[in-house]
C-alpha angles and dihedrals in degrees: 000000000000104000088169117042099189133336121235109212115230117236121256086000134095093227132097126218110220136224117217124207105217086061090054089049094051105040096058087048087057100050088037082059092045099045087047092044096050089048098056092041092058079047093058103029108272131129115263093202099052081053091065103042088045092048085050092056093044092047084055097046095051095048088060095041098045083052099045085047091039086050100048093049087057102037101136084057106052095031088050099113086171083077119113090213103035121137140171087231100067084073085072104048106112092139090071082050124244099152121155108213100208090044086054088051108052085043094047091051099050086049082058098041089055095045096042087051090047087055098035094234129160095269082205099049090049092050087051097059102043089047107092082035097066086047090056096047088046093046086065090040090065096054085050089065095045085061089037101058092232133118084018125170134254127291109266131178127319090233095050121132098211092044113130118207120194131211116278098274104027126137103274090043091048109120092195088075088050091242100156094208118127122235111258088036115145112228133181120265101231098152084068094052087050091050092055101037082054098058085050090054090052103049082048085068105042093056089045097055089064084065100037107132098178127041105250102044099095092056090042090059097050091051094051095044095048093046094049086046092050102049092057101043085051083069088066095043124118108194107036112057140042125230123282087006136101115247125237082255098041086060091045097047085062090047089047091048090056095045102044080047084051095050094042087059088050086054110043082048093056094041091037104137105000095100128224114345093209112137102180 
């Protein structure tokens, strides 16, 4: 609805530089997580600092991860040199949006797992911690989109109450990424449910990692939670999945709900007995 949020004039130059809002979105989820992150590591023994360099490097990793994956998924329009208005550039252009969350995952998490190897850290305590705090920073991400136009919902009726309709020439109007969709066409925010479905999630885990009794379940839970959560909303995506078939993220949500069980048995098994881990 509001892609740029203000535009900052350049000195001695009749250009602007804009702000978009999907950066700004994104940029205060990822301090919030931070700040949150850093808060409950000093509560349970782990170094703060190491929090925020590892956040850094995840933040990093993901970036890179979300835009290969984003990339991938649009390939013929990217790699489309036929374009008039193709550009190399446009490869580069996270701040427009065009991320990609399990990408940014599985990126994010080898930067971790580096940095966490480098330091000799516990990989599982570290994930614990940062948990709730990816779900946070998501959760704001996701408003960032619905501003920003992009991972929008299917068309509904015309008469719907909840029916978003974004400005002539927004993303999911844009003909140049073969949408098909017509301009004034209301469509489901589903970047809004996603969002809120998100902060519950992390307050789910907040409250879980108090009652946590094995390293690792913390992370296991997010994983499970975000997958389920995933899978549904996907349903009510426009730009994602064709009719009557699973999307790519549909398939790796089910992967990802296997894996973070998988991972939850491991812990409970490791932690069996020992009571609740909390250290505040």
């Amino acid at each position: 609805m509001h892609d740029i949020l203000v535009r900052i004039p350049l000195p001695f130059t009749d250009k602007a530089l804009p702000i978009h809002s999907y950066g700004v979105m994104a940029m205060i989820g990822f301090l919030a997580g931070i700040l949150i992150a850093r808060w409950r590591a000093k509560r349970v023994g782990l170094s703060p600092d190491h929090i925020t360099d590892t956040g850094i490097w995840a933040l990093f990793g993901g970036i890179v991860g979300s835009r290969l994956v984003y990339i991938v998924q649009n390939a013929e329009y990217y790699f489309n040199t036929s374009r008039v208005d193709w550009s190399l550039l446009d490869l580069f252009k996270i701040w427009e949006g065009g991320l990609v969350f399990y990408g940014g995952f599985i990126g994010a998490f080898i930067a971790v797992l580096v940095t966490v190897r480098i330091r000799k850290e516990r990989l599982l305590a570290v994930l614990d911690v940062m948990a709730p705090s990816v779900a946070l920073g998501h959760a704001f991400g996701r408003i960032g989109c619905f501003l920003r136009g992009c991972c929008y919902g299917v068309p509904v009726a015309t008469d719907s109450w909840y029916g978003i309709v974004y400005p002539e020439g927004a993303l999911p109007y844009d003909d140049r990424l073969g949408t098909g969709l017509l301009s004034g066409t209301p469509l489901f925010p589903v970047q809004l449910l996603s969002s809120l479905n998100l902060f519950v999630i992390f307050v789910i885990l907040s409250l879980f990692f108090k009652r946590r009794r094995g390293v690792g379940q913390v992370a296991a839970l997010q994983v499970i939670l975000y997958s389920v959560h995933r899978f549904a909303v996907e349903f009510l995506r426009g730009d994602t999945r064709l009719p009557g078939a699973l999307s790519l993220a549909q398939w790796m949500s089910m992967v990802a709900f296997f894996l973070g069980l998988g991972l939850m048995v491991y812990a409970w098994g490791k932690g069996k007995g020992r009571g609740s881990m909390n250290a505040e």
